[in-house]
VOGUTI-778647 format. One record per atom (N, C-alpha, C): residue in three letters; x, z, y. Coordinates in steps of 0.05 Angstrom, whole numbers, padded with zeros to 5 digits, always signed. Atoms other than C-alpha are relative to their C-alpha. Example, Ala and Ser with C-alpha at 12.3 -4.5 7.8 and 13.67 -1.06 7.14 Angstrom:
2
Ala+00018+00000-00024Ala+00246+00156-00090Ala+00018+00000+00024Ser-00016-00001-00024Ser+00273+00143-00021Ser-00015+00014+00022
% end
This chain:
254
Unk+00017+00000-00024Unk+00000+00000+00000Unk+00018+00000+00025Unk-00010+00005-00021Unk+00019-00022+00072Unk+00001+00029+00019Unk+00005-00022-00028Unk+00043+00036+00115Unk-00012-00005+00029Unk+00015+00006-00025Unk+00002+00034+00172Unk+00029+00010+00027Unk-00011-00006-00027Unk+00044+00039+00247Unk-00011+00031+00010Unk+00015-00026-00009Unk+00030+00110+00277Unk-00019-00021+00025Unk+00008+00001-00029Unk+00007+00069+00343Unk-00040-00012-00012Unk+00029+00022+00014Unk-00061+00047+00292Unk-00017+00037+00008Unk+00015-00025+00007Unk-00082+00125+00299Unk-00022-00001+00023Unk+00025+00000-00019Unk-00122+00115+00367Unk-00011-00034+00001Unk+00012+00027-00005Unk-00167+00055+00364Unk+00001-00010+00030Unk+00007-00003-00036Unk-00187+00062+00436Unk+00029-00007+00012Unk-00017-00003-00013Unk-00113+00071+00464Unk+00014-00032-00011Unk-00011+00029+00004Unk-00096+00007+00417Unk-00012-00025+00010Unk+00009+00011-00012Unk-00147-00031+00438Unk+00007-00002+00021Unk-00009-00008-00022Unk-00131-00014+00511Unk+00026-00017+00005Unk-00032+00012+00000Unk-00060-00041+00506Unk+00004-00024-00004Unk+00006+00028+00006Unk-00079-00104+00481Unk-00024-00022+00003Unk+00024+00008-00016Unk-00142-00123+00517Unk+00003-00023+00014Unk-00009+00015-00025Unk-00104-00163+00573Unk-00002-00032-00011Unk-00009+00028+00004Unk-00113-00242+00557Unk-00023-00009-00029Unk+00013+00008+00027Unk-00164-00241+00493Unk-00019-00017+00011Unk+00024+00019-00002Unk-00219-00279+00524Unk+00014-00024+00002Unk-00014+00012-00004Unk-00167-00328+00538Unk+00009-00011-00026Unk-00005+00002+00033Unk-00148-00333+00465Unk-00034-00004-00007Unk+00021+00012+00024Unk-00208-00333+00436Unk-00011-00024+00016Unk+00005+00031+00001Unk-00229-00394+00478Unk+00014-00019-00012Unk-00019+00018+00012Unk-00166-00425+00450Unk-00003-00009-00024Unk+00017+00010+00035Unk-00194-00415+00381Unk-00017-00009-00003Unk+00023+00021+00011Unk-00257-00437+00381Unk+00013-00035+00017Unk-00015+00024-00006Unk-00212-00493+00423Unk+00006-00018-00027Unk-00015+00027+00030Unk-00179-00512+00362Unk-00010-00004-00016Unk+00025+00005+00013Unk-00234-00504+00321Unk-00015-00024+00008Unk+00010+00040-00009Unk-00262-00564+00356Unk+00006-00016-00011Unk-00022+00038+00007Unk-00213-00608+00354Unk+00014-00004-00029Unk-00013+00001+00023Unk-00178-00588+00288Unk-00020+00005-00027Unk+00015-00015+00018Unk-00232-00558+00247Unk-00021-00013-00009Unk+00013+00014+00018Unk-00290-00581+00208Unk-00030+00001+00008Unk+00031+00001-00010Unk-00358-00561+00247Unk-00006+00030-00006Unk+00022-00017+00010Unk-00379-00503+00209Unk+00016+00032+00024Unk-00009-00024-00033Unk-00381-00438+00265Unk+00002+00029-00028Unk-00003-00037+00019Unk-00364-00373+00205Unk+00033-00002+00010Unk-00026-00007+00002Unk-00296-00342+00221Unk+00016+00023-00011Unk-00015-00027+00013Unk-00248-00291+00188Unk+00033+00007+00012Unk-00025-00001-00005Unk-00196-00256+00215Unk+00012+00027-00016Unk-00007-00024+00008Unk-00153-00210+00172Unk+00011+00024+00019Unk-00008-00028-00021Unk-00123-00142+00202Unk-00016-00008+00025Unk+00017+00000-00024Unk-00177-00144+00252Unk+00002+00016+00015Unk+00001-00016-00022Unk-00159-00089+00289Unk-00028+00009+00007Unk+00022-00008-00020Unk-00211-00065+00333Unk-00017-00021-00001Unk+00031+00009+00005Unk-00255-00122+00334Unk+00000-00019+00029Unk+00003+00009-00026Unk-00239-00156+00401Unk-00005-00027-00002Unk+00001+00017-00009Unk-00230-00219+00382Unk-00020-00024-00017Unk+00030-00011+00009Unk-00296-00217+00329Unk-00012-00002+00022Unk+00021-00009-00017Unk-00333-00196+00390Unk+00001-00020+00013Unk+00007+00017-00024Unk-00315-00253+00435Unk-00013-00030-00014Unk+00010+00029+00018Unk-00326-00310+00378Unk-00023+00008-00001Unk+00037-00003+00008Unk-00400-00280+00364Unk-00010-00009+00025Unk+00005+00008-00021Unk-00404-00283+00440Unk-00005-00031-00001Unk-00006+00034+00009Unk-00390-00366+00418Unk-00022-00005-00013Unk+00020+00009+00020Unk-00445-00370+00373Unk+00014+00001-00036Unk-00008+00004+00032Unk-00398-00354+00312Unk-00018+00029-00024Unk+00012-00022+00011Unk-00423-00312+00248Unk+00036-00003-00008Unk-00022-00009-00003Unk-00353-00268+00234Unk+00001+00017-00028Unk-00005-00011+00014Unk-00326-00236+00184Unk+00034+00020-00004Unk-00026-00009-00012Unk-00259-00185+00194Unk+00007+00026-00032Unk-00007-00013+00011Unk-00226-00140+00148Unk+00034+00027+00004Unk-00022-00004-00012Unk-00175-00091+00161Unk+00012+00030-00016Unk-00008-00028+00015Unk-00124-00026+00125Unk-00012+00018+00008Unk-00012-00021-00015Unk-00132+00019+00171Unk-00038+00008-00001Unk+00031+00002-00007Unk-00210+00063+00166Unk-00004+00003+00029Unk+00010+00001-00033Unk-00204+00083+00242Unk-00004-00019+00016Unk-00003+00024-00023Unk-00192+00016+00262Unk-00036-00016-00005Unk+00017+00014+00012Unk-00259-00006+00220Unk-00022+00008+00011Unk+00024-00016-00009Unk-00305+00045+00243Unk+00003+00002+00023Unk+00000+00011-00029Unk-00281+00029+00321Unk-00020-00032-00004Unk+00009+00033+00004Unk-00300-00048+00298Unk-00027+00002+00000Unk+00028-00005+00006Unk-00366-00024+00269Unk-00017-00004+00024Unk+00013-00008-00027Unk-00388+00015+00327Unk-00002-00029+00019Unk-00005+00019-00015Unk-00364-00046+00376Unk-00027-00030-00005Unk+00005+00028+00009Unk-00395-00094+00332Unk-00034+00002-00013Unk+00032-00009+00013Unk-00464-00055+00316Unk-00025-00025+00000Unk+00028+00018+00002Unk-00518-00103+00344Unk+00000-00028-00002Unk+00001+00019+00003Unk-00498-00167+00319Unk-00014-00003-00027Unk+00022-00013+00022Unk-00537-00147+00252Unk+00009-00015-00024Unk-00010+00024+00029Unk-00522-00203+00190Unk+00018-00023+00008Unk-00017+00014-00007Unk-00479-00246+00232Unk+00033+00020-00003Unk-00030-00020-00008Unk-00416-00195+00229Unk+00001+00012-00026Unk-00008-00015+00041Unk-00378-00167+00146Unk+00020+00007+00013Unk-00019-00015-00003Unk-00331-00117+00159Unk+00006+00018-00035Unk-00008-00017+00029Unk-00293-00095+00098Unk+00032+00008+00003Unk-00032-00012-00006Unk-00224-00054+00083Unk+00019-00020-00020Unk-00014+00012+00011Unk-00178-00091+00057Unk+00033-00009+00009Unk-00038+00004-00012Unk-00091-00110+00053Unk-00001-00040-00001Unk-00003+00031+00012Unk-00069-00189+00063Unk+00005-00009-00003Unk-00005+00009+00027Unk-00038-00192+00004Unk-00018-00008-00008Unk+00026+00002+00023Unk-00098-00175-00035Unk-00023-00002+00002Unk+00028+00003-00012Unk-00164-00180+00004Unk-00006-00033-00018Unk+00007+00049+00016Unk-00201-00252-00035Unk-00021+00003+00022Unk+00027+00007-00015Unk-00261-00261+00019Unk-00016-00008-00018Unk+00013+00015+00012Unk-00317-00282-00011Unk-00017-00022+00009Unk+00018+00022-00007Unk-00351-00336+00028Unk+00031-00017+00006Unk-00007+00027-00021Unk-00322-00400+00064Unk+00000+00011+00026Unk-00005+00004-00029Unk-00292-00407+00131Unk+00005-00020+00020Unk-00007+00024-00028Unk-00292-00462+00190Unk+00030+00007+00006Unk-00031-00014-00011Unk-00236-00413+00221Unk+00007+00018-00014Unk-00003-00024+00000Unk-00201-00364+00202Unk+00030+00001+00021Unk-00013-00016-00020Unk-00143-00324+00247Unk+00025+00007-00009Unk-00023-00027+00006Unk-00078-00282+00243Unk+00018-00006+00027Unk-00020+00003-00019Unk-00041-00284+00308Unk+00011+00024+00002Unk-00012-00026-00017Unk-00008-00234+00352Unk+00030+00010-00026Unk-00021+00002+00011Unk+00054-00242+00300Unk-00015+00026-00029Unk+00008-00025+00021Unk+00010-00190+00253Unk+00014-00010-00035Unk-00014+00005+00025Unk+00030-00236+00198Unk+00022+00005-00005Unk-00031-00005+00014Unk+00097-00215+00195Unk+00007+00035-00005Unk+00002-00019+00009Unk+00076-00145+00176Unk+00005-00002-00026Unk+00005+00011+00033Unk+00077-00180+00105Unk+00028-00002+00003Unk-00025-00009+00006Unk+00148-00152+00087Unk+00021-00011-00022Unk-00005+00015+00023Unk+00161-00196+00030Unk+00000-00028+00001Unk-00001+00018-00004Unk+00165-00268+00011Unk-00029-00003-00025Unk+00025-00004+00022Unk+00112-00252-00051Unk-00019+00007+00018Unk+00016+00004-00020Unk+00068-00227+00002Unk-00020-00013+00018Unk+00004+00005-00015Unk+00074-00265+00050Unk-00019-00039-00013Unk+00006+00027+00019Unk+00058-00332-00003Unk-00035+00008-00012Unk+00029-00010+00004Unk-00001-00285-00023Unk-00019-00009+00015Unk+00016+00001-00030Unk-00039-00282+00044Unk-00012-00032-00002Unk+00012+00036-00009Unk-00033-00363+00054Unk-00017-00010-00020Unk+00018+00015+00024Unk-00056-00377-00015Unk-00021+00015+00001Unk+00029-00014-00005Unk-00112-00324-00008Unk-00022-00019+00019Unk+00016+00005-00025Unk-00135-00359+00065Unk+00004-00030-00008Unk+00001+00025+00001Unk-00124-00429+00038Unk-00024+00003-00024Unk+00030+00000+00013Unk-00177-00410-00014Unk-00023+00003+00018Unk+00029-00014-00013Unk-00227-00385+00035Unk+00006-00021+00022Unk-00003+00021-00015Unk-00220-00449+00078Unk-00029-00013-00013Unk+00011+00025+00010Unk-00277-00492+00078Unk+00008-00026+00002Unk-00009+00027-00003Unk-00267-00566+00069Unk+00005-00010+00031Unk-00004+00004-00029Unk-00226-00587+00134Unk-00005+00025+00024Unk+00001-00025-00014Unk-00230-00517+00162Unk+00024+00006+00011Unk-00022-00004-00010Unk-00171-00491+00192Unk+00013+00031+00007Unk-00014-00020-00005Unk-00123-00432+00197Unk+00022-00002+00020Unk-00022+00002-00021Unk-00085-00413+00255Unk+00016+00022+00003Unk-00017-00013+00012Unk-00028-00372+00247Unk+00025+00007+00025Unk-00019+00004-00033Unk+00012-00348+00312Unk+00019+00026-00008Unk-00022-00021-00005Unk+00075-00308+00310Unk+00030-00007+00015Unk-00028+00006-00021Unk+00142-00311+00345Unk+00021+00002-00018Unk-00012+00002+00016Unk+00199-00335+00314Unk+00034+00003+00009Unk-00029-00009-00001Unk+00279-00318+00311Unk+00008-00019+00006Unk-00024+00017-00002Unk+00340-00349+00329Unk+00025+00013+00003Unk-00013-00021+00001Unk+00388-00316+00293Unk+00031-00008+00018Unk-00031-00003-00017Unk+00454-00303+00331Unk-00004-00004+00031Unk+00006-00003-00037Unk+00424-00315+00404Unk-00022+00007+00011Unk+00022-00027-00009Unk+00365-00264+00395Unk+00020+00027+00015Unk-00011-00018-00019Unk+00381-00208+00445Unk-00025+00028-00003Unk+00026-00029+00006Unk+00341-00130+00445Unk-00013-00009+00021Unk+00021-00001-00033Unk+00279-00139+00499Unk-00010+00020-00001Unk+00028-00021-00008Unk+00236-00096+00529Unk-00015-00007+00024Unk+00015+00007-00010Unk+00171-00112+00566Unk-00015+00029+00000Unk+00006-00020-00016Unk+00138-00064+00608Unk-00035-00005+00010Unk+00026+00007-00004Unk+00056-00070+00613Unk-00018+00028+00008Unk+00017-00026+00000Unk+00007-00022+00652Unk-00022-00015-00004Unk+00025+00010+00015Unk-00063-00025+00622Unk-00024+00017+00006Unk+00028-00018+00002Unk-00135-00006+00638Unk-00018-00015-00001Unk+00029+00014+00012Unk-00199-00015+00619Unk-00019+00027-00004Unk+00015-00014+00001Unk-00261+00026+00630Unk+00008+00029+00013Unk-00012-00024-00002Unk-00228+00078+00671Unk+00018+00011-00007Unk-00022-00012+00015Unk-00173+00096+00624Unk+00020-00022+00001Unk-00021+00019-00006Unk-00103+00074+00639Unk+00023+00009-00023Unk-00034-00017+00027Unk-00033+00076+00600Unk+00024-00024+00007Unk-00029+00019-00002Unk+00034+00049+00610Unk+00016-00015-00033Unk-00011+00009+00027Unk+00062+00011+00543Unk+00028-00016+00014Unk-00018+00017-00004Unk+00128-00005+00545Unk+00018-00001-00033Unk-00002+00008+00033Unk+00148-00047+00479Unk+00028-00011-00002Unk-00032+00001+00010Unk+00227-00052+00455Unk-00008-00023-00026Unk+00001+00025+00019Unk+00247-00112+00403Unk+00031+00001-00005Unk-00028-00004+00012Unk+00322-00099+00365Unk-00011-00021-00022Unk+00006+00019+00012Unk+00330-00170+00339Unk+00016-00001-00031Unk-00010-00001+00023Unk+00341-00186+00263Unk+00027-00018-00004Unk-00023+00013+00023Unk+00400-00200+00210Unk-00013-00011-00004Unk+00003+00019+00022Unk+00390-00265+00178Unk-00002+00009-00029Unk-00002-00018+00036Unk+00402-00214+00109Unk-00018+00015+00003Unk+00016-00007+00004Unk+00358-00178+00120Unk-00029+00003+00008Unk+00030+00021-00010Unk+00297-00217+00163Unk-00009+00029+00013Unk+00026-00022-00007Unk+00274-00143+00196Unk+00007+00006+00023Unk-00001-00005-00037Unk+00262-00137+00274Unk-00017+00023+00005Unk+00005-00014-00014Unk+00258-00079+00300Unk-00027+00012+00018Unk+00024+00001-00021Unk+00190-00057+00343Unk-00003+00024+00013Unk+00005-00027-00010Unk+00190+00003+00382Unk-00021+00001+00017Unk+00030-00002-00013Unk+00123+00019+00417Unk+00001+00031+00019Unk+00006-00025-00003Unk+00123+00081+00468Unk-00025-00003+00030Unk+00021-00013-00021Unk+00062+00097+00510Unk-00017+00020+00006Unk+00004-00031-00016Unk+00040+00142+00559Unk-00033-00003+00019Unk+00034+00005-00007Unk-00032+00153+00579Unk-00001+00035+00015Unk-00003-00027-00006Unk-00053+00215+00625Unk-00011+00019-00010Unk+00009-00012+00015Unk-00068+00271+00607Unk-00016+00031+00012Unk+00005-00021-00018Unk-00098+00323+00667Unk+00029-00009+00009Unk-00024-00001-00025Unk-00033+00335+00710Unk+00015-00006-00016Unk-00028+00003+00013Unk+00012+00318+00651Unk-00004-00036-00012Unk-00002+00025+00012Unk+00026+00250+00612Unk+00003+00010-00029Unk-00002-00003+00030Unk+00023+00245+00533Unk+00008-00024-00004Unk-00009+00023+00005Unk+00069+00198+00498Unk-00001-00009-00033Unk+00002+00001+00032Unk+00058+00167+00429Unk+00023-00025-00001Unk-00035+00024+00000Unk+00128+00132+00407Unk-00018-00020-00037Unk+00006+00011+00024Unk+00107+00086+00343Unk+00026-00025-00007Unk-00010+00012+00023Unk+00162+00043+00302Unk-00008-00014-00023Unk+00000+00014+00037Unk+00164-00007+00253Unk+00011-00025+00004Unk-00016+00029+00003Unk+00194-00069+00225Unk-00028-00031-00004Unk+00018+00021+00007Unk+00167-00140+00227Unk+00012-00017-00019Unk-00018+00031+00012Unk+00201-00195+00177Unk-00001-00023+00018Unk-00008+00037-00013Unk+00236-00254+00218Unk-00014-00024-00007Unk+00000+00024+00004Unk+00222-00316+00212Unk+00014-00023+00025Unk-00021+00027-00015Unk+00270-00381+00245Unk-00019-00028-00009Unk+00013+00021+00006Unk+00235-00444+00247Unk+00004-00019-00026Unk+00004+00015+00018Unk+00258-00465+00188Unk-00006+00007-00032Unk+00007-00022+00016Unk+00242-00404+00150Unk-00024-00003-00005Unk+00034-00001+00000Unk+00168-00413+00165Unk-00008-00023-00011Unk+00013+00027+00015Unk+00163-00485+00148Unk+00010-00003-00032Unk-00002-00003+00034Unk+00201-00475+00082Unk-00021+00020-00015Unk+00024-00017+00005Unk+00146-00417+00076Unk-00024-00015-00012Unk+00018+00014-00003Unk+00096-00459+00090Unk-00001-00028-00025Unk-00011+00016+00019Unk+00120-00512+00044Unk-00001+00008-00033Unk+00005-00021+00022Unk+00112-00459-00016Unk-00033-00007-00010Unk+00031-00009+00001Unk+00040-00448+00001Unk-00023-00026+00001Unk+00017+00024-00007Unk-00027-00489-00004Unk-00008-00014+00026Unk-00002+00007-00027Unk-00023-00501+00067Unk+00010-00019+00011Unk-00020+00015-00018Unk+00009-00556+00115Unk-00007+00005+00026Unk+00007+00002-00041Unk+00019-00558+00195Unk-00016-00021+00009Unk+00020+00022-00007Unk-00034-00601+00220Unk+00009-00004+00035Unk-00002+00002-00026Unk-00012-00587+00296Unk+00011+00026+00007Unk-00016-00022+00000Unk+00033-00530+00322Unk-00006-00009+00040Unk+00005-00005-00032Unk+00019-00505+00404Unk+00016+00025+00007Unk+00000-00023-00013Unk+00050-00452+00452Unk-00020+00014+00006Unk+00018-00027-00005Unk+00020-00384+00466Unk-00015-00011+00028Unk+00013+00008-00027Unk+00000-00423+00534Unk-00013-00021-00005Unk+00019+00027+00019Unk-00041-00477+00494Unk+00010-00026+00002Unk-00017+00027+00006Unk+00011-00529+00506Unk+00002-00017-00026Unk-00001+00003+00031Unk+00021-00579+00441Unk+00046+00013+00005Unk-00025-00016+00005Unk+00087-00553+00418Unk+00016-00012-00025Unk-00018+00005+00036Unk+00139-00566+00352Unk+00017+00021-00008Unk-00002-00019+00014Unk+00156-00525+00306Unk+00031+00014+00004Unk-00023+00002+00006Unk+00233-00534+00311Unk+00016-00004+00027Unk-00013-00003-00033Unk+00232-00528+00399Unk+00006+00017+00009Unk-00012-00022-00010Unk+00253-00488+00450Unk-00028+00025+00005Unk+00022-00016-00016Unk+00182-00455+00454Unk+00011+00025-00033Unk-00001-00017+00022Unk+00190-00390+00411Unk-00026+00017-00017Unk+00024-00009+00006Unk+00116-00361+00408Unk-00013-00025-00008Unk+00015+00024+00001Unk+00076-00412+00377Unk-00025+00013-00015Unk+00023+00006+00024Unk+00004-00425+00343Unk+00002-00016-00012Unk+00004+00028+00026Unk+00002-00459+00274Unk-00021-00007-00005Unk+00030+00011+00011Unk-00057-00501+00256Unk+00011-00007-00022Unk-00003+00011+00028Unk-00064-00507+00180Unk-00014-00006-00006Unk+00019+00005+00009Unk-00097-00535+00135Unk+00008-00006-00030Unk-00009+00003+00031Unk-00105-00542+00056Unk+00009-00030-00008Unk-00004+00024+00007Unk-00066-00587+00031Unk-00012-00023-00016Unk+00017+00016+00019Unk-00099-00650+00001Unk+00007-00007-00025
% end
C-alpha cells in the first residue's frame, strides 16, 4: 500500500493550495476532449484528491467518476460533490490496482500525481488499467514534468493562497534526481494562521523521474500511444523539447 504524503491529512488546507488555475485546466480538458476524444461526456480521474476538478467537468455537463487512497480526501470529495446525485462514483482505490468498471470519453492524471507510482511494474499497471477503461477513441491525458538529468538544479517556488477567507503560504522545494535512482525530492512546508501565531505542516516525499525518453520508452511498454503532446499553457508541444511540463494525449493503441 501507497504511503500517503502527510500534506493529504487536511483536505481543506490541500485543496486551498492548489485551487489557483483549475478552472483553467479543466477547460483545457474538456478542450482536448473535443478535439482528441470520441464524443462520449463520462470522465475518470484517478487520485482525485478533493474533487476540484470532478466538480468543474459536471459543471461541463460531464457524468464523473474519481477514486482516490486517501478516506479524508474521499469524504471532502463526497461532501463537495453531494448534489450531483447519479452523475458522480466515488470509490477508494490505488493506481496500480483500481479496474473501473464502466467506460470513459476522458479520463485524467495530471499535476505530475503519476509519478507517485514508484516503480516501473506500477507505473505499466496504471496505463494498462486506464487503457482498458478507455472507450473506443476516448482519450487519456497524462501531465507531469519531466527531468533532465545533469542540468536539473534544487527549486523552490513560493505561492500565497486563499480561498473562502482562509489563507496559507506554501512554499514547495524540488532536490533533482539521479539517473540510478529516478527519485526527486518534494518538500512541501506551509503555514496557515493560527490566532496570533502561525502553524506549519512540513510534508516530504519522493516522485520517480522521468527524461523524455524514459516516458516514451514507458509509454512504448503500455497499451497506449501519444496521439498529441501540449505545454502546461495549452501550447502544442513535443515530447523531446525545451518545454519541460507537458500534457500527454493517449490513446489505445490500435
Amino acid at each position: 500500500m501507497t504511503r500517503l504524503p502527510s500534506i493529504y491529512a487536511d483536505p481543506a488546507l490541500y485543496d486551498l493550495i492548489h485551487a489557483e488555475g483549475t478552472d483553467d485546466e479543466v477547460w483545457f480538458l474538456n478542450h482536448l476532449a473535443e478535439v482528441h476524444g470520441c464524443g462520449v461526456k463520462t470522465a475518470l480521474e484517478p487520485a482525485c484528491g478533493t474533487g476540484r476538478y470532478l466538480a468543474g467537468l459536471l459543471r461541463r455537463g460531464w457524468t464523473v467518476e474519481g477514486y482516490d487512497l486517501a478516506p479524508g480526501m474521499l469524504a471532502f470529495t463526497r461532501k463537495r460533490l453531494a448534489g450531483w446525485g447519479k452523475r458522480v462514483r466515488l470509490a477508494r482505490g490505488e493506481m496500480s490496482s483500481y479496474r473501473p468498471k464502466g467506460r470513459f470519453g476522458l479520463i485524467f492524471n495530471v499535476l505530475s500525481t503519476f509519478r507517485h507510482l514508484m516503480t516501473e511494474k506500477d507505473a505499466l499497471a496504471h496505463l494498462s488499467l486506464m487503457a482498458g477503461a478507455l472507450e473506443p477513441g476516448g482519450v487519456f491525458v497524462l501531465g507531469l514534468d519531466l527531468s533532465i538529468y545533469g542540468q536539473d538544479e534544487p527549486d523552490e517556488e513560493v505561492y500565497e493562497c486563499r480561498q473562502g477567507g482562509r489563507t496559507a503560504k506554501h512554499v514547495l522545494m524540488s532536490i533533482p534526481a539521479e539517473p540510478a535512482t529516478r527519485r526527486e525530492k518534494i518538500i512541501n512546508f506551509v503555514t496557515t494562521p493560527k490566532g496570533k501565531k502561525e502553524t506549519v505542516l512540513e510534508s516530504t516525499y519522493d516522485l520517480r523521474s522521468y527524461s523524455a525518453a524514459e516516458v516514451a520508452a514507458l509509454i512504448g511498454r503500455s497499451p497506449l500511444e501519444i496521439a498529441a503532446v501540449y505545454g502546461y499553457d495549452g501550447r502544442d508541444a513535443v515530447l523531446d523539447g525545451p518545454e519541460r511540463a507537458l500534457w500527454l494525449v493517449l490513446k489505445a493503441k490500435r
